[in-house]
C-alpha positions as CSV (number, residue, x, y, z in Angstrom):
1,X,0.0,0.0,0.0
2,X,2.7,2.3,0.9
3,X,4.2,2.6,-2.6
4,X,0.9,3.6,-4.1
5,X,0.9,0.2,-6.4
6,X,-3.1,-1.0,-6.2
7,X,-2.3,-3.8,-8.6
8,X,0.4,-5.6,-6.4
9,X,-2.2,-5.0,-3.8
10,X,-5.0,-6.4,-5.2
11,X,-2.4,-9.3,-6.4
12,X,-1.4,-10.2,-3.1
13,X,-4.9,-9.6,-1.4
14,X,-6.5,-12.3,-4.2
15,X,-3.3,-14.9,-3.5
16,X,-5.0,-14.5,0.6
17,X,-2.4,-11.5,1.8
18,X,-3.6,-10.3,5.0
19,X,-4.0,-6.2,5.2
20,X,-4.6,-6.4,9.1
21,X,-1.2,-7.5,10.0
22,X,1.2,-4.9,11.7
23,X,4.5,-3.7,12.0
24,X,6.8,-2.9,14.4
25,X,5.0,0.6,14.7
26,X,1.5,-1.5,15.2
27,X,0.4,0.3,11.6
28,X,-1.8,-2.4,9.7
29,X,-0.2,-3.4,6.1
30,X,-3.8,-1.7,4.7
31,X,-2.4,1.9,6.0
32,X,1.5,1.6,4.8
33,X,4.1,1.6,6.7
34,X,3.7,5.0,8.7
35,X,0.2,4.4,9.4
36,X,-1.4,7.5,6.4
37,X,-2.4,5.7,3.3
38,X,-6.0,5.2,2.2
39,X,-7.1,2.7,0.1
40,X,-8.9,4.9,-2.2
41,X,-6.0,7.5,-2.4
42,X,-3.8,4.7,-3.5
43,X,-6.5,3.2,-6.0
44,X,-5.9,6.7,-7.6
45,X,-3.0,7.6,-7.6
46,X,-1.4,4.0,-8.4
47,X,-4.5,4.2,-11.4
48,X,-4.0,3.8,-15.1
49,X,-7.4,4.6,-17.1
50,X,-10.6,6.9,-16.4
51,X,-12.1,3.2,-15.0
52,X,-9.6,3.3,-12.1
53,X,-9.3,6.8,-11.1
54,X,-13.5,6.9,-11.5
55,X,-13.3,3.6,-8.9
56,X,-10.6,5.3,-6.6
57,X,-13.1,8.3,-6.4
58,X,-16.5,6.9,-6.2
59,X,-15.1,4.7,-3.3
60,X,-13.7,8.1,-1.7
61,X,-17.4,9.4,-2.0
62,X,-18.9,6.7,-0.6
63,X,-16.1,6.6,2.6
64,X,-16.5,9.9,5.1
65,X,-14.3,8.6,7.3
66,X,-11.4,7.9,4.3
67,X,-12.4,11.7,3.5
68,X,-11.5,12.6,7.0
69,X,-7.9,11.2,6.5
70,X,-7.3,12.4,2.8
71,X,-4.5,15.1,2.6
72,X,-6.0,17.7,0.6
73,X,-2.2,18.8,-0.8
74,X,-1.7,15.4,-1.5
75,X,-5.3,15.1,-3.2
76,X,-4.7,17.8,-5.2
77,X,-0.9,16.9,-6.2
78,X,-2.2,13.6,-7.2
79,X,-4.8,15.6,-9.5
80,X,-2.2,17.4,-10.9
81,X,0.5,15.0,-11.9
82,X,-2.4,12.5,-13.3
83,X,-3.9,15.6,-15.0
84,X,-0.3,16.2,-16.6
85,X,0.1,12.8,-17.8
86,X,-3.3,12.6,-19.6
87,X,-3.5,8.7,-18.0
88,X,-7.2,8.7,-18.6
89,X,-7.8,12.1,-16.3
90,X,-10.9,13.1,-18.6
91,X,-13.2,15.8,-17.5
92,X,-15.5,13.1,-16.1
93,X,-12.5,12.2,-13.3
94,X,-12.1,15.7,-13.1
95,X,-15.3,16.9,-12.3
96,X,-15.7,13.7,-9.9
97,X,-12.8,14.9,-8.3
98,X,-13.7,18.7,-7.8
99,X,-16.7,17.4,-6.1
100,X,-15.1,15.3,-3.7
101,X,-12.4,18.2,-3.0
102,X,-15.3,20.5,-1.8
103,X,-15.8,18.0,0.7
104,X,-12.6,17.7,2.2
């Protein structure tokens, strides 16, 4: 989770990984390794096409208390370099997003 890569995540979560397990610091492997990463941040920013980022953010919506721990630097950074890199950032994504950013 920590490295922002959903697909080794969802790899390892089908082959029966187990996100509750803790580190040293007692931060479950879902979180990362400090303890900060939502699942939904990471399903976005680790995204590759409209289909994921739309997913990342509809599950954001849905999640008040993943809103509560969202960065909103980090939100918008993530925008911004996905934006750049025309990965499948349509206005769709982008107007999903905006909406969710007036919540935060």
């Amino acid at each position: 989770m920590e490295y922002d890569y959903i697909k080794v995540v969802e790899v390892l979560e089908a082959g029966g990984a187990d996100g509750s397990l803790a580190n040293n610091n007692g931060h479950s492997a879902a979180t990362g390794i400090e303890g900060r990463k939502v699942r939904a941040m990471v399903m976005i920013a680790g995204g590759d096409c409209e289909a994921d980022f739309s997913s990342g953010l509809t599950s954001l919506e849905g999640d008040a208390e993943a809103r509560s721990k969202v960065d909103k630097a980090e939100f918008i950074q993530i925008r911004m370099k996905l934006k750049k890199a025309n990965k499948g950032w349509t206005p769709a994504v982008d107007d999903q997003f905006k909406a969710i950013l007036n919540q935060l």
